[in-house]
C-alpha positions as CSV (number, residue, x, y, z in Angstrom):
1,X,17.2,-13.2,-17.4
2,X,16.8,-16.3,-14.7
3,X,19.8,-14.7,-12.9
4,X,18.5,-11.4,-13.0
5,X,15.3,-12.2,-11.4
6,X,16.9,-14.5,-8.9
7,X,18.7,-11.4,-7.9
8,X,15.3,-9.2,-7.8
9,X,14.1,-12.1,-5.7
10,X,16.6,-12.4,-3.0
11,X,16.9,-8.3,-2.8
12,X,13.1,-8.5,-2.4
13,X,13.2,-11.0,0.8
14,X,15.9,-8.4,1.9
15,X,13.8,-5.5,1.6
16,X,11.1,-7.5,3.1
17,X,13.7,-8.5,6.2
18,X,14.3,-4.6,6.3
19,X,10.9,-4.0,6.5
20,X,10.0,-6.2,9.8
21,X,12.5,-5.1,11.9
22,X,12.0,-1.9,11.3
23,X,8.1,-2.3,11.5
24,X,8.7,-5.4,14.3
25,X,7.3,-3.0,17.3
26,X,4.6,-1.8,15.2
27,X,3.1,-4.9,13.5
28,X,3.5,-6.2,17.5
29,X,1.6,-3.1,18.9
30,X,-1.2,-3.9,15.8
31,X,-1.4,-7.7,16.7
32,X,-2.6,-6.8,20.1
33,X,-5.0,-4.5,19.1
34,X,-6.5,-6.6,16.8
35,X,-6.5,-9.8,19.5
36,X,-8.5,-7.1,21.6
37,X,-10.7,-6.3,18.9
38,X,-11.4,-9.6,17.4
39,X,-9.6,-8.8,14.3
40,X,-11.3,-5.5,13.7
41,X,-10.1,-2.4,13.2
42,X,-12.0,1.0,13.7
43,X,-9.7,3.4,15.3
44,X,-7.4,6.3,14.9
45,X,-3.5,6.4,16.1
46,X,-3.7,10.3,16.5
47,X,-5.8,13.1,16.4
48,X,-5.3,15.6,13.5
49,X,-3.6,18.6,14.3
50,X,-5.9,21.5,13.1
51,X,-5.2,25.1,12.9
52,X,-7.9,28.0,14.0
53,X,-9.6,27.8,10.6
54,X,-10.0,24.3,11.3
55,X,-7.7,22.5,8.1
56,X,-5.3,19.8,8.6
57,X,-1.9,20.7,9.5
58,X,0.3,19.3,6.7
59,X,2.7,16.5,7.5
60,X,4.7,13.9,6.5
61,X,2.5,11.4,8.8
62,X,-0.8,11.4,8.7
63,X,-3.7,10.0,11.2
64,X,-5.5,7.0,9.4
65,X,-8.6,5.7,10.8
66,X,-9.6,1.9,9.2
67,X,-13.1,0.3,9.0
68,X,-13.0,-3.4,8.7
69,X,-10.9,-6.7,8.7
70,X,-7.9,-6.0,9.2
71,X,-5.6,-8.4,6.5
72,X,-3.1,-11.2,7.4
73,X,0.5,-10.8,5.5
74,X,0.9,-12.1,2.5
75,X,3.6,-14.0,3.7
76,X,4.3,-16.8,0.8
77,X,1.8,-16.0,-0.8
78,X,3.6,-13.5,-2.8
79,X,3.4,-14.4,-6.6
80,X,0.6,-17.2,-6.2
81,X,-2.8,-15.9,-5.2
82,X,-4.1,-19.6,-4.8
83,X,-1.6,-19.3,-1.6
84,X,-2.6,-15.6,-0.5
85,X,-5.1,-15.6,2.8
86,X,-6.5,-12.8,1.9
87,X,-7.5,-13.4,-1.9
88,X,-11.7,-12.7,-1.8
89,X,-11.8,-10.9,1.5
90,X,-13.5,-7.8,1.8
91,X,-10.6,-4.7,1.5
92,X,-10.7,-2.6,4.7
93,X,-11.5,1.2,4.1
94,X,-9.0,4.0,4.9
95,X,-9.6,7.5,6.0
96,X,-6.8,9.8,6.1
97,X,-4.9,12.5,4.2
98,X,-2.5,14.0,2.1
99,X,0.7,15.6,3.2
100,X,-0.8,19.2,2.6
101,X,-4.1,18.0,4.8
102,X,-6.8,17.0,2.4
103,X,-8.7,14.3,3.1
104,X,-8.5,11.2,1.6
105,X,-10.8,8.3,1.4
106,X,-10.2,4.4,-0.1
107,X,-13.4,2.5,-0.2
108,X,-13.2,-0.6,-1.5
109,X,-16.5,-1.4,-3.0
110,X,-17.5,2.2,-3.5
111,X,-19.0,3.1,-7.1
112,X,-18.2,0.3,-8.2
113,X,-14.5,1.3,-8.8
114,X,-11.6,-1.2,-8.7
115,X,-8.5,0.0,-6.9
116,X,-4.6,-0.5,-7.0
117,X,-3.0,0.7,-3.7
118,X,0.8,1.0,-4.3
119,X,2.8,1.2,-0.5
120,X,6.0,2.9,-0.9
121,X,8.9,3.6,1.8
122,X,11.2,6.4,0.4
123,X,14.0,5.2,1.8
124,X,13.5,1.7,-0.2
125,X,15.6,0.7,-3.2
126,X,13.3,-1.2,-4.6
127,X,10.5,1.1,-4.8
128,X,13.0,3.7,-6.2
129,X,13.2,1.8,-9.5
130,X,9.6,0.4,-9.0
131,X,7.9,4.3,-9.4
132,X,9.5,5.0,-13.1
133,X,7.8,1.6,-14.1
134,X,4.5,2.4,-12.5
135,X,5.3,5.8,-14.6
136,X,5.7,4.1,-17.7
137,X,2.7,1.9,-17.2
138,X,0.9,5.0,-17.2
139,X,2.0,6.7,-20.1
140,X,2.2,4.0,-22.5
141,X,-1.6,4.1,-21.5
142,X,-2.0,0.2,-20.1
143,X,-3.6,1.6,-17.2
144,X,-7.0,-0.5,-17.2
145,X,-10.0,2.3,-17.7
146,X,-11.8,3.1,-14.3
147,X,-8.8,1.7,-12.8
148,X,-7.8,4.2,-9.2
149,X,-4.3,3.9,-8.5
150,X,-3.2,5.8,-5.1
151,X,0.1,5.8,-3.6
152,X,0.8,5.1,0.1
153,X,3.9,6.5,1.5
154,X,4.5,4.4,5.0
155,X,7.3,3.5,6.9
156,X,8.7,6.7,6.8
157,X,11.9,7.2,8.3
158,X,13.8,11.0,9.0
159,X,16.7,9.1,9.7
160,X,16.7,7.4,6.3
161,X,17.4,8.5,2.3
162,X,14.9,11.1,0.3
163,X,13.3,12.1,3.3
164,X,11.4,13.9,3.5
165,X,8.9,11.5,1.6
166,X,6.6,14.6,0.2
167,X,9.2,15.8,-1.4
168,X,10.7,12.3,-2.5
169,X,7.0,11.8,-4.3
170,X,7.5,14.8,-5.6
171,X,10.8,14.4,-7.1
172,X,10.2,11.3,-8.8
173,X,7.1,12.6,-10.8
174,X,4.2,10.8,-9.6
175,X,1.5,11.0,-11.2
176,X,-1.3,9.2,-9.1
177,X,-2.9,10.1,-6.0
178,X,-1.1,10.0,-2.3
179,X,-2.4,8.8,0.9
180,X,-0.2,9.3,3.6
181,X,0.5,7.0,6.3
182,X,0.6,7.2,10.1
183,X,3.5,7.2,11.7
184,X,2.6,3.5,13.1
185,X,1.7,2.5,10.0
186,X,-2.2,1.7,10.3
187,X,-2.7,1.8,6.7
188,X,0.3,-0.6,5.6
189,X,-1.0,-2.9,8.7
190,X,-4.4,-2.9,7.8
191,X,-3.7,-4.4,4.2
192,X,-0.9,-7.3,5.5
193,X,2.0,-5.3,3.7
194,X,5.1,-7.2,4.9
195,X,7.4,-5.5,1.9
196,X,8.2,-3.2,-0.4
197,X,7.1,-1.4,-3.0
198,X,3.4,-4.0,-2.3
199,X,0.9,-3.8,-4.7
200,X,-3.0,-4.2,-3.4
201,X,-5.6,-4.7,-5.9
202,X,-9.5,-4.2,-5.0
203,X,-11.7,-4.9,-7.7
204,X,-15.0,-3.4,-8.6
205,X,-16.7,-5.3,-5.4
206,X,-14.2,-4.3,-2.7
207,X,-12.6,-8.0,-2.7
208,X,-9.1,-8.1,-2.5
209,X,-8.2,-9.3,-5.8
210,X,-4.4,-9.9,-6.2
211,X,-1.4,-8.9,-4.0
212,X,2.2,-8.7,-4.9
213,X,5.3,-7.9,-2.8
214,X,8.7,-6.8,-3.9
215,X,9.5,-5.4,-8.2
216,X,7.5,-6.1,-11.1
217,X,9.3,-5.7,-14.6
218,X,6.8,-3.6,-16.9
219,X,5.2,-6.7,-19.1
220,X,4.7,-8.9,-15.3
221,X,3.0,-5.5,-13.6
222,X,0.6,-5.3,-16.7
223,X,-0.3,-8.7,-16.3
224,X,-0.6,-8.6,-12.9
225,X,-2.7,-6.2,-12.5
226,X,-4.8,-7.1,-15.4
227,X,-5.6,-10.7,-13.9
228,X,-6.2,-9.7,-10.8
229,X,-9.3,-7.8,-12.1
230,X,-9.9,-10.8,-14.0
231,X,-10.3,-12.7,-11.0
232,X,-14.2,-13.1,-10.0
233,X,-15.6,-15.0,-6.3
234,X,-18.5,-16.8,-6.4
235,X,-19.4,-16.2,-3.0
């Protein structure tokens, strides 16, 4: 068991190493913009593209406008929320869309709802094996009640496997909602992703209440998630 998940951990920093150079030009281009904006984000990379009746073209990117902080990575954080900057901040919203067009909204806070935002690259091992868990969670009926759980494509790559990642969702049967990223990644940025699959959980107030980077074994994703909507702020 120890060597397994000493295995899971160092393919987790490596996914995680895959994940910055690929996204090095992008989290760059976002670090500037947020210097500019005083660490505020309200902007959208691209326009929609619309046809005459006036519906969003479907894609496999997505414009994504965010309202709010943006959040620092979780860096090594990851498995210790004592150690996560972000633990108690205010989750920034996301507007954006399917792949067929419909809009999508994330608004931490809103109804009182408590959120779990799962970022997936198609092209990542890791997250290939992490879905049929997330699956499992779901039909074994641990999913906490009230709980929304969307599912963020991002980094997507044409160049990479299961691309196209509409039809890589698709394939591996999943059964939550999908947000899909921009092509620079606005969403992923905004919520301090810095690997894969990453796990974001909002609770009811719209306070980020637990993040996790890299696999989660069925019994530790259960727990994780219930603690994190466990965990209350005072201020």
């Amino acid at each position: 068991m120890a060597q397994a998940q000493r295995k899971n951990k160092e393919e987790a920093k490596n996914s995680r190493k895959t994940f910055l150079i690929i996204g090095a030009a992008v989290l760059l281009a976002a670090a500037i913009a947020i210097g500019f904006s005083g660490g505020s984000d309200s902007s959208t990379t691209t326009t929609p593209k619309v046809t005459v009746e006036g519906q969003v073209v479907a894609g496999e990117y997505q414009p994504v406008t965010v309202e709010g902080d943006v959040l620092s990575p979780l860096g090594d954080g990851n498995g210790d929320p004592m150690a996560d900057p972000s633990m108690g901040k205010t989750a920034p919203t996301l507007n954006g869309y399917t792949f067929a067009g419909k809009p999508v909204t994330i608004a931490p806070g809103a109804n009182g709802q408590p959120l779990m935002l799962v970022f997936l690259a198609h092209w990542c091992p890791h997250c290939n094996r992490e879905v049929p868990r997330l699956i499992e969670w779901q039909k074994q009926g641990l999913i906490p009640e009230g709980l929304r759980v969307i599912g963020v494509t991002t980094a997507s790559r044409n160049d990479q496997a299961n691309w196209p990642p509409s039809d890589w969702i698709e394939e591996m049967k999943w059964p939550f909602e999908v947000f899909a990223d921009s092509e620079m990644a606005d969403a992923a940025n905004a919520y301090g992703v810095d690997g894969f699959p990453f796990i974001a959980m909002v609770n009811a107030e719209g306070k980020i209440a637990g993040r996790h980077s890299g696999e989660l074994e069925l019994a530790d994703l259960d727990a994780f998630v219930k603690r994190s909507l466990a965990t209350s702020f005072t201020n």
